[in-house]
C-alpha positions as CSV (number, residue, x, y, z in Angstrom):
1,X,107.1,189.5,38.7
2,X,108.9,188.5,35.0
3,X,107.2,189.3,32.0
4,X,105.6,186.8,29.9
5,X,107.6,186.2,26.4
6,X,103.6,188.3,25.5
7,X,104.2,191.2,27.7
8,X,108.0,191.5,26.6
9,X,106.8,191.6,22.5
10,X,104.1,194.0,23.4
11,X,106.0,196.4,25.5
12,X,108.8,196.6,22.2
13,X,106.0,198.0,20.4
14,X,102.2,199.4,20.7
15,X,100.9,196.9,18.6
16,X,100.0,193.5,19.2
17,X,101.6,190.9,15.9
18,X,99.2,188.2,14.8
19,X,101.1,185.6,16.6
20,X,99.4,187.0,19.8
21,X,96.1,188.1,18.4
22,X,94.9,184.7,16.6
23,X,95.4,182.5,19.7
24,X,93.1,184.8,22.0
25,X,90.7,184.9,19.1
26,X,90.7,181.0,19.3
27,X,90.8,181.1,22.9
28,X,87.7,183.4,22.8
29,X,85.5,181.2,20.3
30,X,86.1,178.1,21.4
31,X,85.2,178.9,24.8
32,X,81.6,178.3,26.5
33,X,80.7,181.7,26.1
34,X,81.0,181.5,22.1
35,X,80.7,178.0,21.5
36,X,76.5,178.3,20.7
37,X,76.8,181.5,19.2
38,X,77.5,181.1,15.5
39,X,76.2,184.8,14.7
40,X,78.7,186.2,16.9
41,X,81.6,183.8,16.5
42,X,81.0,185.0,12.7
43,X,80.7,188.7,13.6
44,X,84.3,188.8,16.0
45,X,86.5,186.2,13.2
46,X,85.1,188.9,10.6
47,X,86.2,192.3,12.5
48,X,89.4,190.4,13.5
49,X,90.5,189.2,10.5
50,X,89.3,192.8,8.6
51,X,92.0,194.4,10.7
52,X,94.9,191.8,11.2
53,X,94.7,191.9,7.3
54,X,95.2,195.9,7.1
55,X,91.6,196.7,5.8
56,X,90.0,197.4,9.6
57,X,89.3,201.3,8.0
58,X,86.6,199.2,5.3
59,X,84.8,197.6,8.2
60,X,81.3,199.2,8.1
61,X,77.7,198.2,9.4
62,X,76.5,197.1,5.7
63,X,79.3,195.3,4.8
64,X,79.3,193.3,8.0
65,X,75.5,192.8,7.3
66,X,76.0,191.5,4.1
67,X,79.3,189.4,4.5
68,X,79.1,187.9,7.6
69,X,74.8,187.7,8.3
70,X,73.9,186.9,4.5
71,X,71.9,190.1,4.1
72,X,71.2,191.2,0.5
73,X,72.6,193.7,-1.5
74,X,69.7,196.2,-0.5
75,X,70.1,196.1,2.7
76,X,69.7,199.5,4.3
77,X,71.0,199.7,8.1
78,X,68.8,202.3,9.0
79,X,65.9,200.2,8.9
80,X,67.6,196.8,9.4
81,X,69.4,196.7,13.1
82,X,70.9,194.0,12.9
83,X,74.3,194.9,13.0
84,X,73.9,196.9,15.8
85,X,71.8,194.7,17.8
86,X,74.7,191.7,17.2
87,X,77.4,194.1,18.2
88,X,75.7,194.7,21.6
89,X,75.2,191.5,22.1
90,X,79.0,190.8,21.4
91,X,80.1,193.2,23.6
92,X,78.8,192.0,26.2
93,X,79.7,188.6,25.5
94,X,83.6,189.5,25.5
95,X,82.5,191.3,28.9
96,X,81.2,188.0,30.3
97,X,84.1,186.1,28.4
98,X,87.2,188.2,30.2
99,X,85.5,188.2,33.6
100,X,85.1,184.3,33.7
101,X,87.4,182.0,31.5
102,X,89.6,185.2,29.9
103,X,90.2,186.7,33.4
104,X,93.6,186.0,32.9
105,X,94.3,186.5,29.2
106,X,97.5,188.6,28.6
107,X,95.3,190.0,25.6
108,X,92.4,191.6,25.2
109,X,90.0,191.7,22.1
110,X,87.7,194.8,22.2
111,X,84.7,196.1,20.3
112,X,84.4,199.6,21.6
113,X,80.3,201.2,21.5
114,X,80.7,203.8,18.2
115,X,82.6,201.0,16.3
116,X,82.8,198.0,14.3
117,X,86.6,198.0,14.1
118,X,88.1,195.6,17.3
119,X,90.9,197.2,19.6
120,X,93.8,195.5,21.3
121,X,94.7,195.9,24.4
122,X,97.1,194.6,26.8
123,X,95.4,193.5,30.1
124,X,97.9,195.1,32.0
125,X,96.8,198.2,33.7
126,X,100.2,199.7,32.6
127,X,99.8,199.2,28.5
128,X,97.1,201.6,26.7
129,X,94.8,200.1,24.5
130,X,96.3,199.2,20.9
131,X,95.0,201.0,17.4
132,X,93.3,198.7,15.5
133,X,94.1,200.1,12.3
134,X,98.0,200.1,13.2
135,X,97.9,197.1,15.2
136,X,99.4,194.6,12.9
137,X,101.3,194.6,8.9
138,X,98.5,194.1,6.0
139,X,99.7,190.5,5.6
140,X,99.9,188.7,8.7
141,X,102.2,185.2,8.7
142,X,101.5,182.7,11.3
143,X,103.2,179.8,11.6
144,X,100.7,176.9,12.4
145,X,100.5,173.7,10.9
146,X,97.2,173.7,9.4
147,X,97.5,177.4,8.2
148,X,94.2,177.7,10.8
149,X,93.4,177.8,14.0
150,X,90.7,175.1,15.5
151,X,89.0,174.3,18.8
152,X,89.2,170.7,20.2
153,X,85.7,170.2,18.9
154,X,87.3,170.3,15.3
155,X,85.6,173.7,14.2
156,X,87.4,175.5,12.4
157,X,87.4,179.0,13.2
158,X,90.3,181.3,11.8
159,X,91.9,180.6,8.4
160,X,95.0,182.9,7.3
C-alpha cells in the first residue's frame, strides 16, 4: 500500500511538524465527541498549543487550572482535583474519539496517565510514539488563510 504525503513526512523524522498536528486537533474538536465539551476542548487546544510552541516542559497541573479553568491564583491542586478529574475525562474522550470518527486518522493526539504534556503518535503500528517536548520547532508556521483553524460551525478553535 503507498504512503500518504503524512506517513512519508513522518517517517523522514520522529517528530510530527505543525502542519500535521493542527488539522487532527481540528479534526478532534470539531467532532461530536468534543463539540459540547468546552472544558475539554479548552484543556486539549491548551496542552497542544503549550507544546507545538516549545514550552510543553512548563505544562503543569496549576498552571492548566488557572489558564485554561479560570482558577485563582491560590489555587492549590492538592485540594482542588480539578485538573485531574478533566484530564481523565479527556482521555477517555480521545479514546472514544479514535475508536469512532478518528479510527482512521494518520495521527494521533495523546494524553498519557502521569502527564499533562500530549504525545504524538503515528497510528501506524510501525512508528513509535513521538516526544512531545521534541515533537515540533518553538515557533510553529502554518500556512492557513485565517492564521486559525475553525470548524464548519464557525468556532474558532486554534489560533497560531
Amino acid at each position: 500500500m503507498p504512503q500518504t504525503e503524512q506517513q512519508k513526512a513522518m517517517s523522514k523524522s520522529d517528530a510530527p511538524s505543525a502542519e500535521m498536528v493542527i488539522p487532527e486537533l481540528s479534526r478532534i474538536l470539531c467532532s461530536r465527541h468534543f463539540a459540547n465539551s468546552g472544558r475539554l476542548t479548552a484543556f486539549l487546544k491548551y496542552v497542544v498549543e503549550k507544546t507545538l510552541s516549545g514550552s510543553g516542559n512548563e505544562i503543569k497541573e496549576y498552571l492548566i487550572a488557572v489558564e485554561v479553568f479560570g482558577k485563582p491564583e491560590s489555587f492549590d491542586p492538592r485540594l482542588d482535583t480539578l485538573v485531574r478529574v478533566q484530564a481523565s475525562k479527556l482521555r477517555a474522550r480521545l479514546k472514544e474519539y479514535y475508536e469512532a470518527d478518528g479510527a482512521k486518522d494518520e495521527l494521533i493526539i495523546e494524553l498519557t496517565r502521569g502527564s499533562y504534556v500530549p504525545a504524538f503518535q503515528s497510528a501506524s503500528p510501525l512508528q513509535p510514539i513521538l516526544s512531545p517536548v521534541v515533537a515540533v520547532g518553538a515557533n510553529p508556521q502554518v500556512a492557513c488563510d485565517s492564521g486559525s483553524v475553525t470548524c464548519s460551525a464557525g468556532r474558532r478553535l486554534v489560533s497560531y
